[in-house]
C-alpha positions as CSV (number, residue, x, y, z in Angstrom):
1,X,-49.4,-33.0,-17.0
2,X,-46.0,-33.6,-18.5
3,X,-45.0,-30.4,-18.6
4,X,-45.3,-30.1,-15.5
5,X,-43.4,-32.7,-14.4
6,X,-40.8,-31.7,-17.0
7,X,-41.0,-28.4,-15.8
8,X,-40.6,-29.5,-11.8
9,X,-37.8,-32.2,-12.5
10,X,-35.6,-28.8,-14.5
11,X,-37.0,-26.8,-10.8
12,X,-35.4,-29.5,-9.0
13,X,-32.6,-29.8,-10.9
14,X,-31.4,-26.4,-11.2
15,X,-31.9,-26.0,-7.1
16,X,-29.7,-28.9,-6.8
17,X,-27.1,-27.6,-9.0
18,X,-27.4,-24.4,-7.0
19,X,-26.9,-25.9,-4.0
20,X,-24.0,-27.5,-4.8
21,X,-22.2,-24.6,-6.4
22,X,-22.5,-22.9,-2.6
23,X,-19.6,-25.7,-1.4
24,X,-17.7,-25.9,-4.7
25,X,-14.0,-25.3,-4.3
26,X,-13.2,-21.7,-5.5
27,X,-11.5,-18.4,-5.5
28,X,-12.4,-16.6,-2.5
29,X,-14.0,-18.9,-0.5
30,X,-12.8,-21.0,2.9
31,X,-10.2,-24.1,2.3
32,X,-11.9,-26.6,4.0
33,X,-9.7,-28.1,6.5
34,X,-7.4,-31.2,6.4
35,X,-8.7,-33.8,8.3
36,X,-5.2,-36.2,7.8
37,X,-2.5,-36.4,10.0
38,X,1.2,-35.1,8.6
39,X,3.9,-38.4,8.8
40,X,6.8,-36.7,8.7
41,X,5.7,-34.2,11.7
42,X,5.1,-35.1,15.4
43,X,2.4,-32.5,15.7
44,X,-0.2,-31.1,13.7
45,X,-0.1,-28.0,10.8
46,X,0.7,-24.7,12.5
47,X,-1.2,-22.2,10.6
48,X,-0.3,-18.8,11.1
49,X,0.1,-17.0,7.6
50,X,-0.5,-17.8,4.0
51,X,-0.8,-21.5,3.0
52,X,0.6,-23.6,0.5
53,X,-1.6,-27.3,-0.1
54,X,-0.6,-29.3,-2.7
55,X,-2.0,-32.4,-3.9
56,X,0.3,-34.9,-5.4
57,X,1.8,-38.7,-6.2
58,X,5.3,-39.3,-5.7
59,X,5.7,-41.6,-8.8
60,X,4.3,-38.4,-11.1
61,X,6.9,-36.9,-12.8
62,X,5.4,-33.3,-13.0
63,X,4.3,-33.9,-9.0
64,X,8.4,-34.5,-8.4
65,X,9.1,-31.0,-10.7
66,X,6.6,-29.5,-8.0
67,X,7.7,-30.7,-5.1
68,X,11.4,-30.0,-5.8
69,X,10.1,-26.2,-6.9
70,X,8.5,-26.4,-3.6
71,X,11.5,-27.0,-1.4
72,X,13.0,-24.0,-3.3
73,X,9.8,-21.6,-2.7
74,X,9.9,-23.1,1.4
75,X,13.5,-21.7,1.6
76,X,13.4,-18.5,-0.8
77,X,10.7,-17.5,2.0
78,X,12.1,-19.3,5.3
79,X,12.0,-15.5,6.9
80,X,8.4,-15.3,6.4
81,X,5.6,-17.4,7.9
82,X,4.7,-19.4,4.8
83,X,3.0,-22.7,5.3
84,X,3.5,-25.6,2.5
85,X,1.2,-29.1,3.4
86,X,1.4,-31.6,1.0
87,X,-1.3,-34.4,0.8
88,X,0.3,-37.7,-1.2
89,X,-2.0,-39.9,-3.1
90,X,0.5,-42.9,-3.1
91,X,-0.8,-46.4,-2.4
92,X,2.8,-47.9,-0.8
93,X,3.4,-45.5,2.4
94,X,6.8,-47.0,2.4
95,X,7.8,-46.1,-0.9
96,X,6.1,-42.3,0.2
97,X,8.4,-42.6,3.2
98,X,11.3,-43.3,1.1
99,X,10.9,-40.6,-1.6
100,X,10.3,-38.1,1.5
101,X,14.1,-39.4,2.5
102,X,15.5,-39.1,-0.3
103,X,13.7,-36.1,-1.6
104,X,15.1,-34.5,2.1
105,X,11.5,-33.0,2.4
106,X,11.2,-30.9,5.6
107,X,7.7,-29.4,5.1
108,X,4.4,-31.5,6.2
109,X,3.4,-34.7,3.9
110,X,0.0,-36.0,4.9
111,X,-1.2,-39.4,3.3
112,X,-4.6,-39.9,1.9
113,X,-4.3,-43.5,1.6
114,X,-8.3,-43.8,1.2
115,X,-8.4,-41.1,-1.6
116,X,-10.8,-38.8,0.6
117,X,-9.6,-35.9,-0.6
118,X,-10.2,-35.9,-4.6
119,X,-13.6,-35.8,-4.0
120,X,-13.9,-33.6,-1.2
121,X,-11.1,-30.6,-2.7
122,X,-12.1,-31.5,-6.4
123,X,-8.7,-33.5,-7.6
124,X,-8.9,-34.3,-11.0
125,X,-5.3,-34.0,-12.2
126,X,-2.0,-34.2,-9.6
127,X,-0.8,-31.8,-8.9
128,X,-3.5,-29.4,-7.6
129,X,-2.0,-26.5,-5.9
130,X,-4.1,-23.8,-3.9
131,X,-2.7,-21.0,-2.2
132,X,-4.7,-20.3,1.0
133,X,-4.2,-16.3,2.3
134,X,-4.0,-16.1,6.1
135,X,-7.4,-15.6,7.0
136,X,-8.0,-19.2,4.9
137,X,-9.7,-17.8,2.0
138,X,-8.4,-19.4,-1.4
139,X,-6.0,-17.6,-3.8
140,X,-5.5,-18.8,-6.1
141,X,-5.7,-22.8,-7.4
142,X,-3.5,-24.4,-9.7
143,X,-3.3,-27.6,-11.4
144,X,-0.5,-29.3,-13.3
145,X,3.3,-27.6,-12.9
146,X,5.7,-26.2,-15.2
147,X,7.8,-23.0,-14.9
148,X,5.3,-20.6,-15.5
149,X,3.0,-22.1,-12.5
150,X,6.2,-21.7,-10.1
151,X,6.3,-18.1,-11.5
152,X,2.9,-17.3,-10.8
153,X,3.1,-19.0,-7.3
154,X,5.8,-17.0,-6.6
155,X,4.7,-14.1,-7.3
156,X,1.1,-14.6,-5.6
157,X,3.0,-15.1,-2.2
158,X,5.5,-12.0,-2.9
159,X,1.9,-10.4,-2.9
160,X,0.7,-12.0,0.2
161,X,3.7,-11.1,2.1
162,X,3.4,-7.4,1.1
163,X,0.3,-6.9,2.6
């Protein structure tokens, strides 16, 4: 009798696993959609080629490397229909307002002031960064920032824009 038990708790457990692996957050699969509202934009995310999303915290030193790298990458590619969101994690929206100033940031900033998104896009360490092709299928997903991640995100949108 307890075998069976034991045997139908590992059934159910493995299923459950299973079925939670279908909506993990991979390579290849659909970006789910933002459901926050950009506060530096009037209007909502165009989306009309490859994607940039970044998830991040103004008062994080590698996030500030990243999001300096990424006003570089948004004008080495202003000719092509690139994308960048980022989603802030900040707790003062002022103080997010006034890094956003000072930071002169001209791409969309959304603000995730109820922390929605670790759970659902599987933050564990700022910054995430997924590149999203056109059709909205995930690239490539990178977490923390140094050189060698701007390289590589570089170079995965020089691939994009080829095709």
């Amino acid at each position: 009798m307890i075998r069976k038990i034991l045997a139908g708790t590992i059934i159910l457990l493995v299923l459950s696993i299973a079925a939670g692996a279908s909506s993990a957050i991979k390579v290849g699969v659909q970006f789910p959609p933002l459901k926050l509202k950009a506060i530096n934009s009037s209007s909502s995310v165009p989306i009309n080629g490859p994607q940039i999303v970044t998830f991040f915290a103004s008062w994080s030193k590698t996030c500030l490397k990243e999001i300096k790298a990424l006003k570089e990458i948004q004008e080495k590619f202003k000719k092509q229909p690139l994308n960048i969101t980022a989603v802030s994690f900040d707790s003062d929206k002022k103080a997010l307002s006034d890094f956003l100033d000072s930071e002169k940031i001209t791409f969309a900033v959304m603000h995730d002031a109820q922390l929605t998104s670790p759970g659902r896009y599987q933050i564990l360490v700022i910054p995430t960064t997924y590149i999203i092709k056109a059709d909205g299928t995930i690239k490539n997903i990178f977490v923390d920032f140094d050189s060698n991640v701007n390289k590589a995100i570089e170079a995965s949108l020089k691939e994009e824009f080829k095709k």
